[in-house]
mmCIF file of the C-alpha atoms, coordinates in Angstrom:
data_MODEL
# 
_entry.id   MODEL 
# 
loop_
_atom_site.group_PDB 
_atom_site.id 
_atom_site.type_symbol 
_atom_site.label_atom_id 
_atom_site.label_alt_id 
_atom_site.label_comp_id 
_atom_site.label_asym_id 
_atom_site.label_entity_id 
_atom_site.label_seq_id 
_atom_site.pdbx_PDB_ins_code 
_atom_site.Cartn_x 
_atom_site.Cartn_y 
_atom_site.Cartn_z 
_atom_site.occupancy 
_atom_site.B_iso_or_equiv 
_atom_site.pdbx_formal_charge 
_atom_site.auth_seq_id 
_atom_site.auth_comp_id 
_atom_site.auth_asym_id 
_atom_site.auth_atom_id 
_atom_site.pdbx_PDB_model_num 
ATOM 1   C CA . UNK A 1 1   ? 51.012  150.749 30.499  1.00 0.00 ? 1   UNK A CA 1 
ATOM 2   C CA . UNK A 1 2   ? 52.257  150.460 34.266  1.00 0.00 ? 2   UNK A CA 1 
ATOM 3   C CA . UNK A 1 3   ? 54.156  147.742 35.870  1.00 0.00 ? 3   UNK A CA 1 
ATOM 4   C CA . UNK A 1 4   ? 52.017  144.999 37.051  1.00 0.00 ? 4   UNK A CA 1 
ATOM 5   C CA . UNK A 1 5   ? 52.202  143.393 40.668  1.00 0.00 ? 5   UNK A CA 1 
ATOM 6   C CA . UNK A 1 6   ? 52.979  144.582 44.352  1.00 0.00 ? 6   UNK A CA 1 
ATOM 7   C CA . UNK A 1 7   ? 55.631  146.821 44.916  1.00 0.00 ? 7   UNK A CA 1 
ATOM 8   C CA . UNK A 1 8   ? 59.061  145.526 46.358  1.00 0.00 ? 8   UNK A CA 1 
ATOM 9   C CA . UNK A 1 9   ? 59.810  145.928 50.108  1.00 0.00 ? 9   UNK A CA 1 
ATOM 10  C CA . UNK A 1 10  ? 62.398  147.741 50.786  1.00 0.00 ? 10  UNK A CA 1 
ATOM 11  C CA . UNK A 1 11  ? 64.832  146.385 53.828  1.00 0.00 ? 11  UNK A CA 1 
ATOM 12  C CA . UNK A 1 12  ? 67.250  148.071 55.681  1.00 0.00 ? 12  UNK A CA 1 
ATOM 13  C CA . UNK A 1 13  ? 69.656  145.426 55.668  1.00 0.00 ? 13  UNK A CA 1 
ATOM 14  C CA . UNK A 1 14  ? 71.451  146.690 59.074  1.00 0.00 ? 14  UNK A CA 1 
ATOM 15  C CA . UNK A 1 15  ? 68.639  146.443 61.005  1.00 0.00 ? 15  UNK A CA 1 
ATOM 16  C CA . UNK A 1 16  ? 68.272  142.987 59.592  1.00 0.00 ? 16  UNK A CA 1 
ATOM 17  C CA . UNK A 1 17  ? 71.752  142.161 60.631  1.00 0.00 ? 17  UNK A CA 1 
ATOM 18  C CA . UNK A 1 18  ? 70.642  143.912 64.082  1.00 0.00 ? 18  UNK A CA 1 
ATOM 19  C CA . UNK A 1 19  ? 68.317  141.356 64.142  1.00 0.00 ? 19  UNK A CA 1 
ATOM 20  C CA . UNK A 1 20  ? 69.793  138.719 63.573  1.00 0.00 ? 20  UNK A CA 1 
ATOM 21  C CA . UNK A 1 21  ? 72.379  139.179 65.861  1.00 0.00 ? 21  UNK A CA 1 
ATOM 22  C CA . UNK A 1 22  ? 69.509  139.051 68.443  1.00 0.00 ? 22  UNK A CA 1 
ATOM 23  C CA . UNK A 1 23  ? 69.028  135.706 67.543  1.00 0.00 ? 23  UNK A CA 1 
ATOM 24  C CA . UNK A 1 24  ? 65.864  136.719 65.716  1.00 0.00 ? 24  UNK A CA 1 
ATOM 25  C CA . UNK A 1 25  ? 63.777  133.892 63.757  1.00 0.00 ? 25  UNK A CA 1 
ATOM 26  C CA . UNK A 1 26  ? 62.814  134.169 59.946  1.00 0.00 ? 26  UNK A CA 1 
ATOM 27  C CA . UNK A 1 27  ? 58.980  134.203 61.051  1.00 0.00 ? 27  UNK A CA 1 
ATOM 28  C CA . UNK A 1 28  ? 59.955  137.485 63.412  1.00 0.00 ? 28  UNK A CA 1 
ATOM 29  C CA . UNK A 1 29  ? 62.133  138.923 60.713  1.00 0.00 ? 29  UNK A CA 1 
ATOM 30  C CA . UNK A 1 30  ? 59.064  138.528 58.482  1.00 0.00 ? 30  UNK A CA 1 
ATOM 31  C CA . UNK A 1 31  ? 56.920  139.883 60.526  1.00 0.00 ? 31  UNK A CA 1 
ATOM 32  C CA . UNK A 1 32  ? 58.667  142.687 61.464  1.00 0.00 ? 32  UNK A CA 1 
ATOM 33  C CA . UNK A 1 33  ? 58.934  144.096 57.918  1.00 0.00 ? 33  UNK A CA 1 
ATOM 34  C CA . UNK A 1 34  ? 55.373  143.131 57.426  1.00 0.00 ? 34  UNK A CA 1 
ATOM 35  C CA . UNK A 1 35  ? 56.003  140.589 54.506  1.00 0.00 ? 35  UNK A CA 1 
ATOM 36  C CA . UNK A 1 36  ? 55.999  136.734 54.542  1.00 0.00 ? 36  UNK A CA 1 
ATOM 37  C CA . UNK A 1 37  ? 59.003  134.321 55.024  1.00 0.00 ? 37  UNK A CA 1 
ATOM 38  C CA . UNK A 1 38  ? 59.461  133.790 51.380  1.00 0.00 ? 38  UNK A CA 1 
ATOM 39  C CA . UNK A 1 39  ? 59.487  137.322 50.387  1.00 0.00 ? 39  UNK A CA 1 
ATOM 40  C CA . UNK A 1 40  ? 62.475  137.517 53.183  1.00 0.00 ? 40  UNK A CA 1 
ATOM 41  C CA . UNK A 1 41  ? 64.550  134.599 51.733  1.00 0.00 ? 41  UNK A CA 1 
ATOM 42  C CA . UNK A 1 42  ? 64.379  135.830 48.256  1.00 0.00 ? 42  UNK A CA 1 
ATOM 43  C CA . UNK A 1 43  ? 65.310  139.493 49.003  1.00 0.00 ? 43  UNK A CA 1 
ATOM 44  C CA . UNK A 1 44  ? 68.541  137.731 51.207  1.00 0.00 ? 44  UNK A CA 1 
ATOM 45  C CA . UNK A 1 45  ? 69.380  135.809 47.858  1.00 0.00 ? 45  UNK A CA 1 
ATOM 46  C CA . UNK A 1 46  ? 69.150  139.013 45.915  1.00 0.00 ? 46  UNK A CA 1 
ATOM 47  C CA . UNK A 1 47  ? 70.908  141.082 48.145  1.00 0.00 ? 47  UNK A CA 1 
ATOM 48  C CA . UNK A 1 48  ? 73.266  138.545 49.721  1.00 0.00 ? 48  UNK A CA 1 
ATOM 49  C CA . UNK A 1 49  ? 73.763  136.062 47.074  1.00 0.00 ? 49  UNK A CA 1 
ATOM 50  C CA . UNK A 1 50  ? 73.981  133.123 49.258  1.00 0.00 ? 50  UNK A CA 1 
ATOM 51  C CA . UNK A 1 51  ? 70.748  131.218 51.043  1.00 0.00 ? 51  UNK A CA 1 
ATOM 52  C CA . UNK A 1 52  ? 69.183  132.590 54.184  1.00 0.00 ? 52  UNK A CA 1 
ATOM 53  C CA . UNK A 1 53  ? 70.207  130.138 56.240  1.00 0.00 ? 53  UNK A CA 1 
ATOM 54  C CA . UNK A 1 54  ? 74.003  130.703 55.566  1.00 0.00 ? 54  UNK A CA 1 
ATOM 55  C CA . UNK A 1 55  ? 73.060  134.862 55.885  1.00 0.00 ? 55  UNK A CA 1 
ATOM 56  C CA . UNK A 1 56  ? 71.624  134.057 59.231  1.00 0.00 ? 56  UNK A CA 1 
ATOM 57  C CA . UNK A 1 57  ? 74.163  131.662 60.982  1.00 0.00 ? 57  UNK A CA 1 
ATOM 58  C CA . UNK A 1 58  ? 77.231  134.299 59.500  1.00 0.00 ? 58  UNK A CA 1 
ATOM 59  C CA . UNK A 1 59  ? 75.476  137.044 61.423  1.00 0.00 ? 59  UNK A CA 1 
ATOM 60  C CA . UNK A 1 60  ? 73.947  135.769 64.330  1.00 0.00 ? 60  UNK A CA 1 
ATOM 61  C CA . UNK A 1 61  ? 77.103  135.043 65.589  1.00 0.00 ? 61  UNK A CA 1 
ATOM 62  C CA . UNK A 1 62  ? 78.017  138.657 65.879  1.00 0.00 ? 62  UNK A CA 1 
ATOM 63  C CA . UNK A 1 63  ? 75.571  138.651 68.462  1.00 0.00 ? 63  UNK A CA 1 
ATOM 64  C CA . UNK A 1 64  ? 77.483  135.634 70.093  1.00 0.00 ? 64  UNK A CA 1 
ATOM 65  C CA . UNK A 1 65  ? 80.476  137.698 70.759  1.00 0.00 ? 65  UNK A CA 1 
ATOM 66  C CA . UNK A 1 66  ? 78.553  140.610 72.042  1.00 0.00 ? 66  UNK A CA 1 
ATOM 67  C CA . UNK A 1 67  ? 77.069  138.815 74.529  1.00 0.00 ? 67  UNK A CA 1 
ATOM 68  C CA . UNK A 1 68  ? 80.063  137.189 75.303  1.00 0.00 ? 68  UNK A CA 1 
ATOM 69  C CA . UNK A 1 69  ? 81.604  140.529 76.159  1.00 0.00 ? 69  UNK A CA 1 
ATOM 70  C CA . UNK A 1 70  ? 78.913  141.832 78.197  1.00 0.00 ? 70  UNK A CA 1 
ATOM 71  C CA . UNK A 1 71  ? 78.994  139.095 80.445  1.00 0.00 ? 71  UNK A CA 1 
ATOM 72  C CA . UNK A 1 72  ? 82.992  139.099 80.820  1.00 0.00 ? 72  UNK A CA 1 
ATOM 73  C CA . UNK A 1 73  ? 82.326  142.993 81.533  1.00 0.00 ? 73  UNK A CA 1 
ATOM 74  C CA . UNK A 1 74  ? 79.892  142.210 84.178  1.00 0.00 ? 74  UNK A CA 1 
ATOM 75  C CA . UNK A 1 75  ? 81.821  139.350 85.448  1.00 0.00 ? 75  UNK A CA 1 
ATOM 76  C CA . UNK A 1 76  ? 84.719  141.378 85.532  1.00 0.00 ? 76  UNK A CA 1 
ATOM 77  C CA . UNK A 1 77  ? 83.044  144.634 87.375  1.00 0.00 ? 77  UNK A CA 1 
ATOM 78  C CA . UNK A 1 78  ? 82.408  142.135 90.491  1.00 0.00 ? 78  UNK A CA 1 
ATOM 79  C CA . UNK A 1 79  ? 79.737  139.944 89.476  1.00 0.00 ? 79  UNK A CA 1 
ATOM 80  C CA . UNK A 1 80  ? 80.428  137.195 91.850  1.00 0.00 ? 80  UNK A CA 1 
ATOM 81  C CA . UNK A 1 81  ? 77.792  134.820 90.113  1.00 0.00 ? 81  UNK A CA 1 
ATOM 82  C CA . UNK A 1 82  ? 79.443  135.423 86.736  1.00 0.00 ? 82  UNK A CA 1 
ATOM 83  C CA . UNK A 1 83  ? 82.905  135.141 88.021  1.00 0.00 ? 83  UNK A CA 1 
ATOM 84  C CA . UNK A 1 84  ? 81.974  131.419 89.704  1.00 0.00 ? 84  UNK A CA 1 
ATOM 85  C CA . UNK A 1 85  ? 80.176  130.662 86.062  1.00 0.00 ? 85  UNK A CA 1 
ATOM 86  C CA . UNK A 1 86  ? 83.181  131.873 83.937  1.00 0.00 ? 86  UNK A CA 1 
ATOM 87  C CA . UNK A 1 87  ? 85.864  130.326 86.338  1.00 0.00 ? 87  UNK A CA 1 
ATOM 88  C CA . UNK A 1 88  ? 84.231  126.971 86.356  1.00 0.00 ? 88  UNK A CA 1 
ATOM 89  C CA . UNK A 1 89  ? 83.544  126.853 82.701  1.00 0.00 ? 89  UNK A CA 1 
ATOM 90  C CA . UNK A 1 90  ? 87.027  128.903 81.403  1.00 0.00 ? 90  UNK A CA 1 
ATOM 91  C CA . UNK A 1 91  ? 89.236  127.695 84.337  1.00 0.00 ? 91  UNK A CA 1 
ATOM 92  C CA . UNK A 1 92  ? 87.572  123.929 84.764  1.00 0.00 ? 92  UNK A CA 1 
ATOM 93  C CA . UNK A 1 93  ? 87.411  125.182 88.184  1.00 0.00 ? 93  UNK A CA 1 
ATOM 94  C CA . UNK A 1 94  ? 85.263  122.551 90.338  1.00 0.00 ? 94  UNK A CA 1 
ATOM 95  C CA . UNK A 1 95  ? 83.873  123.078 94.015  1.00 0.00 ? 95  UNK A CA 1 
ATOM 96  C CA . UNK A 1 96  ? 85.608  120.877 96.257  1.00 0.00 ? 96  UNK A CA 1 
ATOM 97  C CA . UNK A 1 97  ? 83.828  117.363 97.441  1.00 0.00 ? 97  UNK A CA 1 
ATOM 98  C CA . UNK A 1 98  ? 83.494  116.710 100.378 1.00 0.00 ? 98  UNK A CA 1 
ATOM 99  C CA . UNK A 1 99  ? 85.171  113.423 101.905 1.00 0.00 ? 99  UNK A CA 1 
ATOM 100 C CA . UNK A 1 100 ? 83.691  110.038 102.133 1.00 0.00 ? 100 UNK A CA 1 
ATOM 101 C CA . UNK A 1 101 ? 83.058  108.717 105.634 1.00 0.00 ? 101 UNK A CA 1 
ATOM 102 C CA . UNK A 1 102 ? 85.059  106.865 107.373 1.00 0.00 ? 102 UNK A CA 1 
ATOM 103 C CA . UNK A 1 103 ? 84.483  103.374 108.211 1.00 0.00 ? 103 UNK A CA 1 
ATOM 104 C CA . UNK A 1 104 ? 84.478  103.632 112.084 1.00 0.00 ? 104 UNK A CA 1 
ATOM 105 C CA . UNK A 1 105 ? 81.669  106.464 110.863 1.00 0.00 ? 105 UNK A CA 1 
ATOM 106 C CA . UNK A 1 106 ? 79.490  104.489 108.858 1.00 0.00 ? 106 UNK A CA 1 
ATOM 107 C CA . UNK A 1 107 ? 79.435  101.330 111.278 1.00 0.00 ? 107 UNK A CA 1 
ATOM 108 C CA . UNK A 1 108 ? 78.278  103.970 114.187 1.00 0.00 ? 108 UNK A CA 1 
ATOM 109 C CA . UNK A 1 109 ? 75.806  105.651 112.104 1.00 0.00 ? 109 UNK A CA 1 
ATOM 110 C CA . UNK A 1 110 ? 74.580  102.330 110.945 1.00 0.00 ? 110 UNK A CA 1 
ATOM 111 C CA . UNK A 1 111 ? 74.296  101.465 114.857 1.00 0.00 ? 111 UNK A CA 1 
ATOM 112 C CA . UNK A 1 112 ? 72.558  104.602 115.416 1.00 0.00 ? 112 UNK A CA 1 
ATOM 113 C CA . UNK A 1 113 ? 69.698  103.353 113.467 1.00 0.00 ? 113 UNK A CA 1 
ATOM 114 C CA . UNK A 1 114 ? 69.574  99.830  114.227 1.00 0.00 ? 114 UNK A CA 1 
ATOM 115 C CA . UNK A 1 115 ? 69.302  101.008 117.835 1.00 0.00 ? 115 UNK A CA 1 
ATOM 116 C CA . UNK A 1 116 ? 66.466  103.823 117.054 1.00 0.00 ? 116 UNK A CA 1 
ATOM 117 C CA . UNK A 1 117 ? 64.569  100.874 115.724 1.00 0.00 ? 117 UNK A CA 1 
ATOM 118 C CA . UNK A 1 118 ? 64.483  99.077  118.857 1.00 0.00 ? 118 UNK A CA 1 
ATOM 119 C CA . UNK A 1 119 ? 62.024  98.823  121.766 1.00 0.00 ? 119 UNK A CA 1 
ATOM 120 C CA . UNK A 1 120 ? 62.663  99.645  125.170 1.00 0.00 ? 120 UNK A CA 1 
ATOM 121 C CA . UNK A 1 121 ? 62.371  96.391  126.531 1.00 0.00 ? 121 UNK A CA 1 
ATOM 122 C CA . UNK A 1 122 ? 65.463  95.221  123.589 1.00 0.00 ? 122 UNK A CA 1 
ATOM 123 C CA . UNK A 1 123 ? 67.687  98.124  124.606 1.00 0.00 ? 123 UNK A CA 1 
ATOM 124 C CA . UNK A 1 124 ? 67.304  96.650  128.266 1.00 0.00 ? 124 UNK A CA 1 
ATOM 125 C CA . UNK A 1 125 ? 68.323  93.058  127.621 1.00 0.00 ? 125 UNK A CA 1 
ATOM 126 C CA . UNK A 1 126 ? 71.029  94.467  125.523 1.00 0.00 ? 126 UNK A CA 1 
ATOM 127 C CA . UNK A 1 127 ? 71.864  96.446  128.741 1.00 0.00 ? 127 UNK A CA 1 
ATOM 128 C CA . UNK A 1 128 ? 71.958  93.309  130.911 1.00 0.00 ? 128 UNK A CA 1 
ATOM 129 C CA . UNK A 1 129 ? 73.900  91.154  128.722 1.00 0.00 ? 129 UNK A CA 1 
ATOM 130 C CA . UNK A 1 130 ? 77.164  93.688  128.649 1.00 0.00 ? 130 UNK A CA 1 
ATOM 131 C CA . UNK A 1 131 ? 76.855  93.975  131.889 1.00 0.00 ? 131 UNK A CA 1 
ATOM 132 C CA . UNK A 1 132 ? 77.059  90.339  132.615 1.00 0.00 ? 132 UNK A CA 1 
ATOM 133 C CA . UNK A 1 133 ? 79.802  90.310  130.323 1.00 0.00 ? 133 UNK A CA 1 
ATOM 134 C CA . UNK A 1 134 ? 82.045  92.760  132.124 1.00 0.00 ? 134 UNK A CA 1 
ATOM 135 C CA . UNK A 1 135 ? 81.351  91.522  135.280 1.00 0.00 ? 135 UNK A CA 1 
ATOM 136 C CA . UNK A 1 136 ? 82.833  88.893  134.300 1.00 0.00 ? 136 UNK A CA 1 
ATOM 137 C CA . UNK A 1 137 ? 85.760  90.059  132.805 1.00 0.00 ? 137 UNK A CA 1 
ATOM 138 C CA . UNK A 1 138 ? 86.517  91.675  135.488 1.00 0.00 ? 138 UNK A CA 1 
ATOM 139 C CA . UNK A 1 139 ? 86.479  89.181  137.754 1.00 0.00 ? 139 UNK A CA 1 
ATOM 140 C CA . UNK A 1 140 ? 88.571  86.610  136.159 1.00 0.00 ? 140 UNK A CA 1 
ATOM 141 C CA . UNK A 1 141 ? 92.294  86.926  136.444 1.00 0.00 ? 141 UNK A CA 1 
ATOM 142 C CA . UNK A 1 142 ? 94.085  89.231  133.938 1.00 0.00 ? 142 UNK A CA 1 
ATOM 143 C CA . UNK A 1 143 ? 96.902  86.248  132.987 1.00 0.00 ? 143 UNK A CA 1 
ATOM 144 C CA . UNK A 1 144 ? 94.341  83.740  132.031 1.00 0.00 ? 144 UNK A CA 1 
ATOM 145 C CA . UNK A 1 145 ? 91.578  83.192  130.404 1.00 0.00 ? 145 UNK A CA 1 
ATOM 146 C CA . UNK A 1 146 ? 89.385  80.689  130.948 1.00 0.00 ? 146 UNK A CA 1 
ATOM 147 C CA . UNK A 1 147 ? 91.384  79.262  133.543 1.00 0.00 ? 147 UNK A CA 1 
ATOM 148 C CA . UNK A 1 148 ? 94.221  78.025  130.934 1.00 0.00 ? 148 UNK A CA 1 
ATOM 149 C CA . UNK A 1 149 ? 97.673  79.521  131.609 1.00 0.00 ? 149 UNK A CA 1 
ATOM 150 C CA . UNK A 1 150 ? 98.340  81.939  128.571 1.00 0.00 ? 150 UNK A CA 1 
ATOM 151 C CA . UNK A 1 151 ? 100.862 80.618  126.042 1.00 0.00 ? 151 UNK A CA 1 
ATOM 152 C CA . UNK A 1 152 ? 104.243 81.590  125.402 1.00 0.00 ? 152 UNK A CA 1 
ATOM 153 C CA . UNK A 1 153 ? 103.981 84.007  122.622 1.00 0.00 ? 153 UNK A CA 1 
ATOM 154 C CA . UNK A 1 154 ? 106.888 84.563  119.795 1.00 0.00 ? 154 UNK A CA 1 
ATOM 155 C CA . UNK A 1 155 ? 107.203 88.196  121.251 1.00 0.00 ? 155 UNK A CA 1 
ATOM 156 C CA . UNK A 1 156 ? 107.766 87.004  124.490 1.00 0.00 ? 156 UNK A CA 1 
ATOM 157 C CA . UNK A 1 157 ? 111.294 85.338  123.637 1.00 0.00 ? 157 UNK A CA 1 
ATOM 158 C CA . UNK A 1 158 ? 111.836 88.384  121.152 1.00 0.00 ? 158 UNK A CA 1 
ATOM 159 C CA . UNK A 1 159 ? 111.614 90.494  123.840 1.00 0.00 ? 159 UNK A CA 1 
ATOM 160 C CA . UNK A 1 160 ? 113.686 88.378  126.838 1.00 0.00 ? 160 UNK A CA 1 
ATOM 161 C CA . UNK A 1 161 ? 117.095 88.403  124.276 1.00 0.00 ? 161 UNK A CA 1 
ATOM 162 C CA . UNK A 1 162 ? 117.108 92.196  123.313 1.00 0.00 ? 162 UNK A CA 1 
ATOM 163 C CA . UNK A 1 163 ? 119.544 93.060  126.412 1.00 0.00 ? 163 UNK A CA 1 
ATOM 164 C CA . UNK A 1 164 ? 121.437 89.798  125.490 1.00 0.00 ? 164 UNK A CA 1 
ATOM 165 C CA . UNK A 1 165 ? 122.055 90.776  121.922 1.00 0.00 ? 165 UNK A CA 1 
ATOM 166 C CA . UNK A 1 166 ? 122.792 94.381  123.184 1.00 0.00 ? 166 UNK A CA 1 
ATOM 167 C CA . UNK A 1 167 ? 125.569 93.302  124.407 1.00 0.00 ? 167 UNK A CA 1 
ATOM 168 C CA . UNK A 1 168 ? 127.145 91.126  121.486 1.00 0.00 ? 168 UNK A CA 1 
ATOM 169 C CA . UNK A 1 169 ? 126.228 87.496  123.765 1.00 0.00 ? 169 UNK A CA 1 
ATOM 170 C CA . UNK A 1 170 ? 124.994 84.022  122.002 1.00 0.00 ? 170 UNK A CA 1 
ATOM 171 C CA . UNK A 1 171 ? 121.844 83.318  123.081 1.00 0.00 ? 171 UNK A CA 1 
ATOM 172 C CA . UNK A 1 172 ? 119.814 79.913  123.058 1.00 0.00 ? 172 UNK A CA 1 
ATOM 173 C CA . UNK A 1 173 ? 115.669 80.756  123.325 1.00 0.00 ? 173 UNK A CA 1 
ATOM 174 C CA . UNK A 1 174 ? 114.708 77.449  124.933 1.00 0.00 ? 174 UNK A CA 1 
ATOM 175 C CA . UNK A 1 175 ? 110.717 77.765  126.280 1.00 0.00 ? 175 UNK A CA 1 
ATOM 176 C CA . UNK A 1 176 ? 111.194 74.529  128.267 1.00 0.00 ? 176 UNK A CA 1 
ATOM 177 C CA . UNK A 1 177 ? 113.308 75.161  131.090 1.00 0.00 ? 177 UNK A CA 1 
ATOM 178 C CA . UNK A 1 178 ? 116.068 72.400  131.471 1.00 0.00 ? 178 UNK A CA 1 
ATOM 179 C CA . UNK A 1 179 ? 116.167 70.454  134.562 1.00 0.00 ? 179 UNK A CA 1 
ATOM 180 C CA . UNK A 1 180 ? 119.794 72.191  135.939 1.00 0.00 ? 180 UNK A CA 1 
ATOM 181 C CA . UNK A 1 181 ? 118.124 75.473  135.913 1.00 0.00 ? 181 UNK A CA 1 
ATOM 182 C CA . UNK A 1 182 ? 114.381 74.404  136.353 1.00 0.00 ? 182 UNK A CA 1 
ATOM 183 C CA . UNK A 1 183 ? 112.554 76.515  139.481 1.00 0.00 ? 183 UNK A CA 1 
ATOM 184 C CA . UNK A 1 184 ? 109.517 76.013  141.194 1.00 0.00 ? 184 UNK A CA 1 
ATOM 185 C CA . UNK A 1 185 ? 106.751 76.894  138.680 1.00 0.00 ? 185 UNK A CA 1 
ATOM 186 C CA . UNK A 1 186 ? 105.689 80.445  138.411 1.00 0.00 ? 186 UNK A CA 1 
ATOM 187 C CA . UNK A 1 187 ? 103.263 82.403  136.769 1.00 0.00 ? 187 UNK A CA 1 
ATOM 188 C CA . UNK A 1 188 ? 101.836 81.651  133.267 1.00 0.00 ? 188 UNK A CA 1 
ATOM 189 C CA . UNK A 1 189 ? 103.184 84.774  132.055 1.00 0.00 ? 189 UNK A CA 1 
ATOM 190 C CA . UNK A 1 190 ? 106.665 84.595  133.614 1.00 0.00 ? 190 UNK A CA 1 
ATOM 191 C CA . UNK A 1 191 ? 109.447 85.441  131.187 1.00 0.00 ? 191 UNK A CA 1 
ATOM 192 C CA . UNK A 1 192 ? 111.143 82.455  129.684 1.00 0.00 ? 192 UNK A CA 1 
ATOM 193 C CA . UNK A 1 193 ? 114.557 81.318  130.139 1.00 0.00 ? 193 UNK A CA 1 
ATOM 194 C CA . UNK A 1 194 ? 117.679 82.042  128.149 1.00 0.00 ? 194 UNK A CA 1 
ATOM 195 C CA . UNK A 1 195 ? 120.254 80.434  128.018 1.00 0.00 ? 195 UNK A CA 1 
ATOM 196 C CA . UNK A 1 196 ? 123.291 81.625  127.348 1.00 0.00 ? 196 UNK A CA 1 
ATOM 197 C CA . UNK A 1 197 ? 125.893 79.766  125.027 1.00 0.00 ? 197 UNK A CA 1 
ATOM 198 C CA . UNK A 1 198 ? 129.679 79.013  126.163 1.00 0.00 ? 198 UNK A CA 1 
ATOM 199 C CA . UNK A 1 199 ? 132.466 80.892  125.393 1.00 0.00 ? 199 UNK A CA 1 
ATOM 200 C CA . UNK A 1 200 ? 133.640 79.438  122.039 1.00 0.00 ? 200 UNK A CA 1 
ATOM 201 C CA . UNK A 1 201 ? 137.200 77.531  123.212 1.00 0.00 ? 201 UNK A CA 1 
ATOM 202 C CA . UNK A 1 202 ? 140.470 79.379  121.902 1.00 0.00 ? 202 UNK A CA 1 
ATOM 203 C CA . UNK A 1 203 ? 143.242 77.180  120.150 1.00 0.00 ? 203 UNK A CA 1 
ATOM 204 C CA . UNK A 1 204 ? 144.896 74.664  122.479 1.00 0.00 ? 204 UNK A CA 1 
ATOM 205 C CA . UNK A 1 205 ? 148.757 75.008  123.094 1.00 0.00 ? 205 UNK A CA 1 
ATOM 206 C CA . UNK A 1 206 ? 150.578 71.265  123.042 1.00 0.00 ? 206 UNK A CA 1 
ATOM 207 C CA . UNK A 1 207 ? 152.304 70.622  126.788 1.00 0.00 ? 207 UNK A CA 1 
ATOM 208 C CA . UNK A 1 208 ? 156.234 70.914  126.266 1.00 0.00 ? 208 UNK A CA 1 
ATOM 209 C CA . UNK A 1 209 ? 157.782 67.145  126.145 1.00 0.00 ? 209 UNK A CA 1 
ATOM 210 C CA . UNK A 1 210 ? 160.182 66.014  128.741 1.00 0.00 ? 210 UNK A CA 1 
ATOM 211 C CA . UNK A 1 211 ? 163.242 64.542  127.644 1.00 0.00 ? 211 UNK A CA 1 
ATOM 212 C CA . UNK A 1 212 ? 163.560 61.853  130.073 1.00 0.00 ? 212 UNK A CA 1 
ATOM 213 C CA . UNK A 1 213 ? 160.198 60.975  129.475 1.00 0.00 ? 213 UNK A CA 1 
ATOM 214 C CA . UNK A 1 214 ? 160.320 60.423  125.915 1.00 0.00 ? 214 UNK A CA 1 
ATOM 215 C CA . UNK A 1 215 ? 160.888 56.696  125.173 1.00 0.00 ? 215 UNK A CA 1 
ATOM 216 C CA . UNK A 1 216 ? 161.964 57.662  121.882 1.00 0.00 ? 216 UNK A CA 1 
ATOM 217 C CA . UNK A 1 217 ? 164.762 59.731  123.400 1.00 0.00 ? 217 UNK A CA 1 
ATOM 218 C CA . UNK A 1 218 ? 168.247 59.475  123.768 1.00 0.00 ? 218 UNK A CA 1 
# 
């Protein structure tokens, strides 16, 4: 009496490890050898003696590191696009950014639009008011402003004692002139006065005593 049922497949089981280095699925593995999926897991169970799924991860990975090396081949025979892929991946290679804008930039490019926005007849009172406003800048003296005589400035005395201490004197910064060396009043800018201190007195010497003089003496 013959043996009942359909006759085992028989798989070449490096051509299935071809495969599945191609990243081949179970359904295309199946239907390559003309069989269904189960029929594939239990002849990888007999053969194998682990599950499919641990047969296919183990070899699918082969094809992992031959692709690998293909593409560090081409890269390497002057692929440019493969050497910028592999450099930035392999190398953490980055393209450079470009720098922010300045602020002087982004308040002018912010004008730039504020002033494409306007009409013609905004751009020409905008016109008239700067004029107006250097006209009269210019003609208003360059000492004062607003008719008020400028004040005195820290700088100002800084700058009158620099020769003074240059040459190892004492100086006194006095902004109110005293009334021995007062003059007639000058500019508002006009440099202020200094002042400079006495000669620090040396010891004193005691006169000699005359004897005939003395009351006390002989």
């Amino acid at each position: 009496m013959g043996q009942r049922g359909r006759k085992r497949i028989e798989i070449n089981w490096k051509v299935f490890e071809g495969l599945c280095a191609i990243q081949a699925t179970l359904t295309e593995l199946a239907t390559f050898h003309h069989c269904s999926e189960d029929t594939i897991e239990r002849a990888v169970k007999r053969n194998y003696g682990r599950p499919f799924a641990e047969v296919f991860a183990e070899k699918r990975r082969v094809g992992f590191l031959s692709l690998r090396r293909k593409i560090w081949e081409t890269a390497l025979d002057g692929n440019v696009t493969l050497l910028i892929f592999l450099a930035k991946h392999f190398l953490a290679m980055r393209d450079p950014l470009p720098a922010p804008p300045s602020p002087q930039a982004i308040r002018e490019e912010q004008m730039k639009q504020d002033l494409d926005r306007m009409t013609d007849e905004e751009l020409d009172e905008i016109d008239r008011i700067v004029n107006r406003a250097r006209s009269r800048e210019l003609s208003s003296p360059t000492a004062t402003r607003q008719g008020k005589p400028r004040a005195a400035a820290p700088h100002d005395f800084y700058d009158a004692a620099q020769p003074h201490q240059a040459a190892g004197e004492a100086i006194t910064l006095d902004p109110t002139p005293s009334p021995a060396t007062s003059k007639a009043p000058g500019p508002a800018n006009s440099t202020p006065i200094i002042a400079a201190a006495p000669p620090h007195p040396g010891p004193t010497t005691p006169a000699p005593s005359n004897p005939d003089n003395d009351p006390e003496g002989p």
